[in-house]
C-alpha positions as CSV (number, residue, x, y, z in Angstrom):
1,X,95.6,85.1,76.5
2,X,96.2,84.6,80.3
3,X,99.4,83.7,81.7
4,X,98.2,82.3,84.7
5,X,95.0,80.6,85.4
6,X,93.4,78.8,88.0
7,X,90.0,77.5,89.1
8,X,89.2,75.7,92.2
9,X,93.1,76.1,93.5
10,X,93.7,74.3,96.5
11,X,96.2,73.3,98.8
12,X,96.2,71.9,102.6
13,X,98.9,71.2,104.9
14,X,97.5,68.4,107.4
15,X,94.0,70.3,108.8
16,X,95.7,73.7,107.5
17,X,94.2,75.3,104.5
18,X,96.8,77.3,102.5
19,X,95.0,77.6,99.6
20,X,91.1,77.7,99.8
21,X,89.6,77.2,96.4
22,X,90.9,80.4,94.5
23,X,90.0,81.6,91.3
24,X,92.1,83.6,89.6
25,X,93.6,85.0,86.1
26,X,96.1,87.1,85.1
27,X,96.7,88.3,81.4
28,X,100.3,88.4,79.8
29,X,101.8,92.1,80.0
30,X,100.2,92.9,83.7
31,X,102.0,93.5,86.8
32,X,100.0,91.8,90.0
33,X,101.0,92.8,93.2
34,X,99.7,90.0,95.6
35,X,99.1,91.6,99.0
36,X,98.3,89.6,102.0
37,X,99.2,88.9,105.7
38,X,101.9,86.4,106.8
39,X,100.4,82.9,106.4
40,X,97.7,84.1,104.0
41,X,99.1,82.0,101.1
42,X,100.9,83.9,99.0
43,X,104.1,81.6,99.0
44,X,102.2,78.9,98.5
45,X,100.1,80.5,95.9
46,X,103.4,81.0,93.8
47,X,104.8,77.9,94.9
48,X,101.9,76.1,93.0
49,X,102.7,78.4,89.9
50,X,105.9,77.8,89.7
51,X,105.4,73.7,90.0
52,X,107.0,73.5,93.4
53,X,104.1,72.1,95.1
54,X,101.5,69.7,94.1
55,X,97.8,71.1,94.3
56,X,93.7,70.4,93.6
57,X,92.3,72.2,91.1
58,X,92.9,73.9,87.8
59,X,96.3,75.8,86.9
60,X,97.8,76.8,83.8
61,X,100.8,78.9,83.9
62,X,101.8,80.1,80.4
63,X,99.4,77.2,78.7
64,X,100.9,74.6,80.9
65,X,100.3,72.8,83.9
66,X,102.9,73.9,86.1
67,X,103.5,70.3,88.1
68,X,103.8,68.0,85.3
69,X,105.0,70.4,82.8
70,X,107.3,71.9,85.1
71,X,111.0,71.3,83.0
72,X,109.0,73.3,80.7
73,X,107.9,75.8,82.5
74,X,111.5,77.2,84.1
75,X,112.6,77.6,80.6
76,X,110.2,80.6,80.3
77,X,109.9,82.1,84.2
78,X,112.3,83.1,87.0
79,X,111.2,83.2,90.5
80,X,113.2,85.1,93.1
81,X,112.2,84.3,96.7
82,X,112.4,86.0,99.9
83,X,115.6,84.7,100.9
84,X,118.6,84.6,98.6
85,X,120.4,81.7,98.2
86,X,123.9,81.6,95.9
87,X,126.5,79.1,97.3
88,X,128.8,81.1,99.9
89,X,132.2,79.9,98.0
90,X,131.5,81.5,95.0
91,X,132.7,84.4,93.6
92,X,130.5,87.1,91.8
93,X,132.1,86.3,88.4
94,X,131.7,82.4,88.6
95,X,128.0,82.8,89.6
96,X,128.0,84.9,86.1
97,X,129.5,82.3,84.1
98,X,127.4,79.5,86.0
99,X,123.8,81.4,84.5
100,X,125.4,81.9,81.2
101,X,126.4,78.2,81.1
102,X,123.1,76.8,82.0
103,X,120.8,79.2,80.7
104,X,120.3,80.3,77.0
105,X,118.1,83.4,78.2
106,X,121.0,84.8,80.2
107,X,122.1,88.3,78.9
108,X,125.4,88.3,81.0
109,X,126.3,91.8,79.4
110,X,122.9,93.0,80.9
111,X,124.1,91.6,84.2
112,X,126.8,92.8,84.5
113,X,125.6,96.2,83.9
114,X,122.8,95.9,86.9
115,X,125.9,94.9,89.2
116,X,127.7,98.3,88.1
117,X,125.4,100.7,89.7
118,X,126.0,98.6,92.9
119,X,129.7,98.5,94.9
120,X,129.5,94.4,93.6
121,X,133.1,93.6,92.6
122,X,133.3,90.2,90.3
123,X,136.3,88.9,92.3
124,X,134.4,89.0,95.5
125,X,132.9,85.5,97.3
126,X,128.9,86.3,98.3
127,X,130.4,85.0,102.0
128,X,132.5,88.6,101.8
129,X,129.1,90.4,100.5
130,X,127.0,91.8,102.8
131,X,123.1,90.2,102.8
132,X,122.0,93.5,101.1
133,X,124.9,93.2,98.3
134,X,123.6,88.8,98.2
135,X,119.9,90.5,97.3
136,X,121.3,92.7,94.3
137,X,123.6,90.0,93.0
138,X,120.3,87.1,92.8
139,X,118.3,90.3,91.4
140,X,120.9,91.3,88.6
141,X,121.0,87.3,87.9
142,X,117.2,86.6,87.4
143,X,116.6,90.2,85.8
144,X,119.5,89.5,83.2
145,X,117.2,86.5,81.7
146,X,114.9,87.0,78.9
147,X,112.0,85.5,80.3
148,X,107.9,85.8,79.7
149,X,107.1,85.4,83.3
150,X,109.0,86.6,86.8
151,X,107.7,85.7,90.1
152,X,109.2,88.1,93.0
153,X,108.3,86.9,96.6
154,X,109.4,89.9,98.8
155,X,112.4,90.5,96.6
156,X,114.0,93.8,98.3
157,X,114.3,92.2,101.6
158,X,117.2,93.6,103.3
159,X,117.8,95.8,100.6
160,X,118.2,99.9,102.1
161,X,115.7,102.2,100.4
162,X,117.6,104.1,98.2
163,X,118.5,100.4,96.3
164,X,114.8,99.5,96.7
165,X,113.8,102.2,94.3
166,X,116.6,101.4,92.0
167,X,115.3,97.9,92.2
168,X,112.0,99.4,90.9
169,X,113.0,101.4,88.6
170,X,114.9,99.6,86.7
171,X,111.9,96.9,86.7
172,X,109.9,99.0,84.9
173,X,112.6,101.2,82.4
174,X,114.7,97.7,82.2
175,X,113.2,94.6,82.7
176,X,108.8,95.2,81.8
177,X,108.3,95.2,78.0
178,X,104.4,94.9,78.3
179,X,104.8,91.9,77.0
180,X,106.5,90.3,80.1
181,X,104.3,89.4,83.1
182,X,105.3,90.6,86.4
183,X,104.0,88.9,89.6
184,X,105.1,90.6,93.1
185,X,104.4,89.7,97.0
186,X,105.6,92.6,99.3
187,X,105.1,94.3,102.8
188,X,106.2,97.4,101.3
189,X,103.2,98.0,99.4
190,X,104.2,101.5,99.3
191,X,107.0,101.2,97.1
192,X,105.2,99.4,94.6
193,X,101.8,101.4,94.1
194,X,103.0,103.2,91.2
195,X,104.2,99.6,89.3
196,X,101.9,98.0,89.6
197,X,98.4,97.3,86.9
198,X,96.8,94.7,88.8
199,X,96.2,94.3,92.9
200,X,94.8,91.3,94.2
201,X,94.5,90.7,98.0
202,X,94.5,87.4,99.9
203,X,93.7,86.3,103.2
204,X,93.2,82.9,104.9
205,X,93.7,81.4,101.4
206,X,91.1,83.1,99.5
207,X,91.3,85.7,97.2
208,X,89.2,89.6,99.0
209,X,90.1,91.5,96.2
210,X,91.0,91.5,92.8
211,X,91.0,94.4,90.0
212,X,92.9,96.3,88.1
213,X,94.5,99.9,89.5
214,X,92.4,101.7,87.1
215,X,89.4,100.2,88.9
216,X,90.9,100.7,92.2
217,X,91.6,104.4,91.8
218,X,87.8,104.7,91.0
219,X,86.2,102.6,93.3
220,X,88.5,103.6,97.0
221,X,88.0,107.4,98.0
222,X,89.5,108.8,100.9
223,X,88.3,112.2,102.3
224,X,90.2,114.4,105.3
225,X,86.4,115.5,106.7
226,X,86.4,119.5,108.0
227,X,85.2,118.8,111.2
228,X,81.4,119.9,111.2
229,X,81.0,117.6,108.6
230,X,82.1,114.1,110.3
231,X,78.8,112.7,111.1
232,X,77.8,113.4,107.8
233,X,80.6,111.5,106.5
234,X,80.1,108.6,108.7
235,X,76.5,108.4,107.9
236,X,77.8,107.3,104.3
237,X,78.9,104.0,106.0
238,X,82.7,104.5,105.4
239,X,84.9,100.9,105.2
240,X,87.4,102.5,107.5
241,X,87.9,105.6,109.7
242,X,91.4,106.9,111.6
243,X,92.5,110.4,113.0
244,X,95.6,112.0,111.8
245,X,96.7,115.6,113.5
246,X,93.0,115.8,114.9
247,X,91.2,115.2,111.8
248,X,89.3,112.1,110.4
249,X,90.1,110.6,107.5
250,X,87.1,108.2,106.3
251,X,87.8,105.8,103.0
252,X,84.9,104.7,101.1
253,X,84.0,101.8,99.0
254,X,82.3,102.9,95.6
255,X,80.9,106.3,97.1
256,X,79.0,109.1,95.2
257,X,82.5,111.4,94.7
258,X,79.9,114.5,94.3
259,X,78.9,113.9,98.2
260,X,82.2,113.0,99.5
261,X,83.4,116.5,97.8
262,X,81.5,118.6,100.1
263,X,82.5,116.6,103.0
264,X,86.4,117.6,102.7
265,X,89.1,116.8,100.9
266,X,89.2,114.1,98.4
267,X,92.1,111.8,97.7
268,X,93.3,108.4,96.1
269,X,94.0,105.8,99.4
270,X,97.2,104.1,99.4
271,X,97.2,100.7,99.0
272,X,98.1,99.9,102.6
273,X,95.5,101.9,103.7
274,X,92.6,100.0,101.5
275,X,94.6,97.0,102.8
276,X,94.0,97.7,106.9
277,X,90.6,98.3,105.7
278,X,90.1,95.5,103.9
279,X,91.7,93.2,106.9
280,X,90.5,95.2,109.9
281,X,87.0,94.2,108.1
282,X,87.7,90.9,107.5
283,X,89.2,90.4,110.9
284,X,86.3,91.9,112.6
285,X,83.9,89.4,111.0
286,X,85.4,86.8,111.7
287,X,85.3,87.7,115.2
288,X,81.9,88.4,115.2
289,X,81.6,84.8,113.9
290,X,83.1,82.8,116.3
291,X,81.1,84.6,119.4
């Protein structure tokens, strides 16, 4: 059964298309990373998911239609955006009791043990926290309830890297039962490769790519070319090409993996390096089309 699903998704702001007729389904238990430039509408993608914007089209979200079933809805998701907002004059142990009081899915001893791997003291006012320490508190909040589906938009922002991967971590080994579903919009696609079961990117409101990482991994090949063997390589019509210490690196798009062996080295891209594929491509086109 999908958790989301959505046919014909549009959304326009005046003459600006946010959203440009998407399709797209995600399955209960997955983790989608949705990857896309600024202004490619991936807010207001999840807006529209979470019932914060009206829409055209078709959009279920957990069987239900997100705008008019949307009292509904926030019993069963969380959403975390990219900027934290908790009222200033609160104090850490008051925003606990708040949750608890409001929501039934609130495991406040489950809190309270994400704030104890950070320097979060319950007496504290968020105005005293630092915008770092504001992050973790929302994150231990929303990650303390029991819910079937989480929405993170950019939801380390401002966060140092060593919290960043405890953020991830404890995502998978705490919060991700399979059964959960996980939906995540980042610039620092790096950090999430390895969480992730599902990719999808977006640009200009439409949807470029969408599979799981299984297919990815099989379909992108990257290959450090020995040097007598780079015209070769770019005879195969590689998606993208950049030099590193002197030597080419070409990624392919669904390439014989026998030929690309005796080229060089083989490897599996990074997402962010599909990614400036992907958009240099696009970008390039588009280009090319208004000449």
């Amino acid at each position: 059964m999908p958790c989301i699903e959505a046919r014909g998704l549009r959304k326009a702001f005046g003459t600006t298309i946010a959203l440009d007729g998407i399709d797209l389904r995600v399955e209960e238990g997955r983790v989608l990373g949705l990857i896309g430039p600024n202004g490619a509408g991936k807010t207001t993608a999840l807006n529209a998911i979470l019932g914060l914007t009206p829409y055209q089209g078709e959009l279920k979200v957990l069987g239900r239609d997100p705008w008019t079933e949307r009292d509904q809805l926030v019993r069963d998701a969380c959403f975390i955006a990219d900027v934290a907002v908790l009222p200033r004059w609160i104090r850490v142990s008051q925003a606990l009791d708040y949750v608890a009081g409001v929501h039934p899915r609130f495991d406040r001893a489950k809190a309270e043990g994400l704030l104890a791997k950070t320097a979060i003291k319950s007496a504290s006012r968020v105005r005293e926290l630092s915008k770092g320490m504001v992050t973790q508190l929302h994150l231990a909040l929303i990650m303390a309830i029991d819910a079937q589906l989480l929405v993170l938009d950019e939801p380390t922002l401002g966060l140092d890297i060593l919290y960043r991967k405890q953020f991830y971590d404890s995502l998978l080994n705490d919060y991700f039962d399979r059964t959960r579903t996980i939906v995540v919009t980042t610039h620092q696609v790096e950090e999430i490769q390895h969480v992730l079961t599902d990719l999808m990117f977006i640009d200009r409101g439409r949807i470029v790519l969408d599979c799981s990482m299984e297919e990815f991994e099989a379909r992108y090949l990257e290959v450090m070319v020995d040097p007598e063997h780079v015209a070769a390589a770019r005879a195969l019509t590689p998606l993208h090409e950049r030099q590193v210490f002197g030597r080419s690196i070409l990624l392919f798009d669904h390439a014989d993996r026998g030929r690309l062996a005796a080229l060089g080295e083989i490897r599996t891209p990074s997402i962010a390096d599909v990614f400036v594929a992907v958009m240099g491509g696009r970008a390039g086109e588009a280009q090319g089309a208004a000449r």
